[in-house]
N, C-alpha and C positions, 0 to 999 in steps of 0.2 A: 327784391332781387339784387344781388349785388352785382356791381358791371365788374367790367374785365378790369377796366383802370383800378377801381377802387382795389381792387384785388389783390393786383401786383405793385400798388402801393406799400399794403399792409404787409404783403410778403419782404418789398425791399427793407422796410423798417425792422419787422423782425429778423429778416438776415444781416443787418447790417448793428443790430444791437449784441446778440449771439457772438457776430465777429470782434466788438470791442470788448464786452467781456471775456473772449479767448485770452485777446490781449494781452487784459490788465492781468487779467492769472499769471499769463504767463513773465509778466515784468514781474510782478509780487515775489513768483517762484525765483526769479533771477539776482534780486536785492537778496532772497534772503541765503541762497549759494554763495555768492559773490565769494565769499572767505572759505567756503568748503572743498570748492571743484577751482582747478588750475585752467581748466578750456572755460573760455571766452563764452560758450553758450550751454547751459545746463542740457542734462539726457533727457530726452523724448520720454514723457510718461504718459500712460494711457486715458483717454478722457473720463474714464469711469472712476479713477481716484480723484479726482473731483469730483465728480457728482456724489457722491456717496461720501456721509456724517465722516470726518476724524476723529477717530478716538482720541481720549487724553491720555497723558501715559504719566502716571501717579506714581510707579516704583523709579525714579531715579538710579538707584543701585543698580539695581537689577539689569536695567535696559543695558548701564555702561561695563556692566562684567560682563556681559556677553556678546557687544557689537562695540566695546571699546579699544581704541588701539592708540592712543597716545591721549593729550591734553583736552579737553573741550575747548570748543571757539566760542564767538557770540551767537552762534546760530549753528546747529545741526540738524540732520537729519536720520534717525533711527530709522530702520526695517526691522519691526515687532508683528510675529505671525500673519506675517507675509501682509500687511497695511504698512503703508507709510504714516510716520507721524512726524508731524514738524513739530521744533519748541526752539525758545528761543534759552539757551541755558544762561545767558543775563540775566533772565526777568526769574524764571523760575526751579534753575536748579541752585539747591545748596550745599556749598559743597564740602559745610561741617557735617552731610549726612554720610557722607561716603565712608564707608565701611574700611578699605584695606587702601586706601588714596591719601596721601600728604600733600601738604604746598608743595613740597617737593618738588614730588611726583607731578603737580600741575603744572611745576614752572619749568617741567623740561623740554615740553613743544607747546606751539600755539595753533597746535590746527589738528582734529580728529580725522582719521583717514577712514570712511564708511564705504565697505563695500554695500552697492544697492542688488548687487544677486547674490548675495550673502543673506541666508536666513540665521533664524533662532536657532541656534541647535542646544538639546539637550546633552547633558554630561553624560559620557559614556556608563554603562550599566556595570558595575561588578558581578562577575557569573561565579560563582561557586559552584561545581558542578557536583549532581545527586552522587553520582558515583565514580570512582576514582579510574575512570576508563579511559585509556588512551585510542587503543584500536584496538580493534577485534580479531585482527586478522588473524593473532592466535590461536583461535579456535576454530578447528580444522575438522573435529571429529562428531558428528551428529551418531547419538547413540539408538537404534533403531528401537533396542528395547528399554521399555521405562523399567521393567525390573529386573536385579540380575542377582543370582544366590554362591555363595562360595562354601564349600566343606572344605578344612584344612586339616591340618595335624593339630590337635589341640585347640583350632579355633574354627567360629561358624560366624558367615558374614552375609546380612542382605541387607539390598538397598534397592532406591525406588528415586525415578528421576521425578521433579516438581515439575512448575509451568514452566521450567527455561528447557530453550530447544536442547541445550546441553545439558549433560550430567559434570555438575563443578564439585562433585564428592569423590574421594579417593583413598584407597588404602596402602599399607605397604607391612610385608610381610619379610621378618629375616629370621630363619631356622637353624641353628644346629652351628651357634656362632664360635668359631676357631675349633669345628671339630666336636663340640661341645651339644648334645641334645637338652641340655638344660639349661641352655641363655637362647635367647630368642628375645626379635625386639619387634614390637607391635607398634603401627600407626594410622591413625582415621586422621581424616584431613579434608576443608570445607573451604572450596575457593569463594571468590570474587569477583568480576570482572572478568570473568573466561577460565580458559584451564591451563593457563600458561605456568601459572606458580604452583596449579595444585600438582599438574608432572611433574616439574621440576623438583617439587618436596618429595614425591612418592618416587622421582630415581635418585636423589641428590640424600636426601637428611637419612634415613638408614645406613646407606654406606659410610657418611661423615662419620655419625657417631661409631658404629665399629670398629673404622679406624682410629678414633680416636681415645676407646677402651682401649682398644691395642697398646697404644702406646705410653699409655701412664700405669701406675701403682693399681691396688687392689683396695688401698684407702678410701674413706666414703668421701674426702673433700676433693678426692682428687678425681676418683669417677662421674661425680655431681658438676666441676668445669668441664669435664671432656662434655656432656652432653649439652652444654649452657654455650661451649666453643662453638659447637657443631650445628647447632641451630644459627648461633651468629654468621656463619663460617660458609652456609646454606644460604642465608639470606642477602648476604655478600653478594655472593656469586651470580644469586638470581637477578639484583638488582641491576648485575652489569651488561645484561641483554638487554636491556631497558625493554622491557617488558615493566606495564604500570598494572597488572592484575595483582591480585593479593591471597594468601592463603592463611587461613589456621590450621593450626597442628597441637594434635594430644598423642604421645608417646608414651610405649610404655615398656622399660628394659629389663627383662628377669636375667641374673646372674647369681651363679652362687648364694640357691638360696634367699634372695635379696630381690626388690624392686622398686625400682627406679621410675617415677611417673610424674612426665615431664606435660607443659600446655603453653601453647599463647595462641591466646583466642577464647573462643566460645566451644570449641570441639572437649569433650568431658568424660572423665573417668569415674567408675564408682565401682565400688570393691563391694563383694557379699559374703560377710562373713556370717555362717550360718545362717542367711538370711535376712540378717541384719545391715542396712546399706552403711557404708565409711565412702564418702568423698574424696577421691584422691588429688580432684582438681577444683581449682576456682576460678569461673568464666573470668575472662577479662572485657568486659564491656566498658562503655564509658559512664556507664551508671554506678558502677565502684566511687565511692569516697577517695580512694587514695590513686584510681588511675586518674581521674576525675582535675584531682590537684596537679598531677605528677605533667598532664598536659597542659593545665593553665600556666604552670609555672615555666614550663619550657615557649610562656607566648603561644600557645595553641586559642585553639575557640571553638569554644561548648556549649551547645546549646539544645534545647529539649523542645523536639517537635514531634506531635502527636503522640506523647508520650514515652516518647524514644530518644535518649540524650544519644549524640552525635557528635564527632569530632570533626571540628571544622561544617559543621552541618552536613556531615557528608555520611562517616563511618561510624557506625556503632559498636566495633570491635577496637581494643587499644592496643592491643599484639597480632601481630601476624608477621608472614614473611611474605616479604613483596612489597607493594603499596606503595611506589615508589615517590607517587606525589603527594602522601603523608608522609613521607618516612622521617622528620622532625619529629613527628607526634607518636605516630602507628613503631612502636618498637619489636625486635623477635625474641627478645631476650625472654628465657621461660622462665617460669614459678616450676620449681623440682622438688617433688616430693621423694623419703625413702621408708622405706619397712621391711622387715624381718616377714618373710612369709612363715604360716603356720598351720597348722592342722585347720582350722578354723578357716583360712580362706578360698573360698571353694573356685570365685570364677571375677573376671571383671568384662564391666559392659563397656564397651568406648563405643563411642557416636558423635556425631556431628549435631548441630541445634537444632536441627530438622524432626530429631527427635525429642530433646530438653526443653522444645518451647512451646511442648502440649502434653508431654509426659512427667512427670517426679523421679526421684532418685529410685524413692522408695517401689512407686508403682513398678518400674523398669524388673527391680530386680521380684520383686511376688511374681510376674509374670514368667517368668528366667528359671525362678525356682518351681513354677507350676510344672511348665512344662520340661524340665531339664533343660542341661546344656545342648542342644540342638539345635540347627537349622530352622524348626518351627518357631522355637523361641523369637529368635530373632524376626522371622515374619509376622508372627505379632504385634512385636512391638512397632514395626514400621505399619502395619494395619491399624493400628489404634493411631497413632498422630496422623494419621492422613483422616480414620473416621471423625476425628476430633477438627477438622479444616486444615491442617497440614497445607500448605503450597509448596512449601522449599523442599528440595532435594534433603534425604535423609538416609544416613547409611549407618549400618547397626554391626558392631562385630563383637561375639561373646568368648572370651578365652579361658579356656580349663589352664588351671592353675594346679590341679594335683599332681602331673608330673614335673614339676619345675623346684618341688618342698626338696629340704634336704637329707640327708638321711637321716635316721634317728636317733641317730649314734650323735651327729653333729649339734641336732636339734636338742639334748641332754646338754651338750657341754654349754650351748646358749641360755640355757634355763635359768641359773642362778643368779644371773646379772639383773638378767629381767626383773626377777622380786625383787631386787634389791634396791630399784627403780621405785 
């Protein structure tokens, strides 16, 4: 039985051993600040950082690029994920290992300045964002119905909204241009990021170009810049709402005779001539060899993920109008095609990729031609790329081309050149 004396013997010995060892810690702690901390008696730290193992701290580099602020002393104290570690940089830092540090650099102060409520922090993340979106506030209009059909004069349009609450596909139609039932200028058009550019292109890029037929020659170099002006001249404008959504645009201008089929993007024209498809356009993705180069060289960055080459990681389209935080890389400037219309071209399909990226050229027009140029037509076609997994928005619009030929009489005098070709 142990008596009371003996008791609060043992207890004064180990209370009183406990308190020399607080002590001498705390002298030890104090020799080795002495040159670090400017107050007379180091900060209060908590008993548990003593008690518990110090780590060693093995990267020298590393600890002083990220809690270093001037020269090392003979003794510092690093905060490394949130442990203290003492070292003595005498004994154990070298400081031919230091990566971006000269004598220089060491001999301009003699004393490291450590914050101890300063952690590690990691270097801020670079974000490249998926898609080129600023705000959405744009989009204003929720379209209640997913599909919607149009009969025109000479053209049949249906479309079908995907899994975005909005519909970012849009057309634009211009008839009977300066008085004239035989120029008429057709456009599909496939946003991005809202519907800010795709409005914009369906009130803005038809009227440009008109005007801008208007005002030049009958020349083919000089009507092929009005519509190359007017695309730039569209994209301009759109860009100064600062508005960061994006649109593709496929055009297509009959005059005299003549068509004019204009793109930048992915939105796609294809001619049938007796059934036989002619591509009028060629997508611009960044999967092109020549768009491909055309943005590395300008400093862009390309790269392929999930099988999908990207600009800037971001867009897969290398033309549009809009885009404005690509607008370095993403250009509106179109690929313009022209041809003689002819007995032989009966109709063309314009669509957005909603349709091109589960349908063929070829396939589009058998279907077109099955079922004539009709309203049905077109809902086929949008019913096969939706049976085929279809997500994205897709809108299909077919144009009769037989009254747009020129008269016969004209089409004689054109004849000869042709063979001669």
């Amino acid at each position: 039985m142990i008596h009371l004396e003996e008791f609060l013997w043992c207890f004064s010995i180990i209370s009183f051993s406990f308190q020399l060892l607080h002590q001498s810690i705390k002298a030890f702690y104090k020799t080795l600040t002495c040159n670090s901390y400017s107050s007379s008696s180091p900060p209060t730290l908590p008993w548990m950082h003593f008690c518990s193992p110090l780590p060693v701290l093995k990267d020298w580099n590393h600890a002083l690029k990220k809690n270093y602020d001037g020269s090392p002393s003979d003794s510092s104290v690093y905060l490394v994920s949130k442990r203290l570690v003492f070292a003595s940089v005498e004994e154990d830092l070298k400081v031919t290992k230091l990566d971006n540090m000269t004598s220089e650099n060491l001999s301009k102060s003699r004393e490291v300045k450590v914050s101890a409520t300063r952690g590690w922090k990691r270097p801020a993340r670079i974000i490249i964002p998926e898609s080129p979106v600023c705000d959405f506030g744009d989009v204003v209009e929720v379209l209640d119905e997913k599909d919607f059909e149009v009969e025109g004069r000479d053209f049949f349009l249906a479309s079908r909204r995907g899994r975005r609450r909005v519909m970012e596909d849009g057309y634009s139609v211009v008839t009977d241009i300066f008085g004239d039932p035989k120029q008429a200028l057709f456009g599909v058009f496939d946003g991005h990021g809202g519907r800010a550019a795709v409005d914009y292109a369906v009130e803005n890029l038809g009227k440009n170009i008109v005007v801008a037929i208007g005002e030049v020659g009958k020349a083919e170099e000089e009507l092929e810049q009005a519509i190359r002006k007017s695309y730039l001249i569209t994209d301009k404008a759109f860009l100064k709402t600062g508005q960061c959504s994006g649109a593709c645009a496929a055009t297509v201008l009959l005059k005299d005779g003549e068509l004019y089929a204009a793109n930048a993007g992915d939105c796609r024209v294809v001619l049938s001539r007796k059934g036989v498809v002619d591509a009028l356009t060629s997508d611009h993705h960044v999967s092109r060899e020549d768009e491909r180069f055309r943005i590395q060289n300008l400093g862009g960055y390309v790269n392929c993920r999930n099988g999908v080459w990207r600009a800037q990681d971001s867009l897969a389209v290398s033309r549009a109008i809009g885009d404005q935080n690509l607008k370095e890389w993403i250009i509106s400037e179109p690929e313009i095609k022209k041809l003689r219309l002819t007995s032989d071209c009966e109709y063309l399909i314009m669509a957005s990729d909603g349709l091109w990226n589960k349908v063929n050229n070829q396939e589009a027009v058998d279907i077109v031609s099955r079922h004539k140029i009709t309203i049905e037509s077109c809902k086929k076609l949008v019913d096969l790329s939706t049976s085929r997994g279809n997500k994205d928005d897709a809108m299909v619009m077919v144009v009769n081309l037989q009254n747009f030929m020129r008269e016969n009489k004209d089409v004689k005098e054109i004849s000869h050149p042709v063979q001669k070709v």
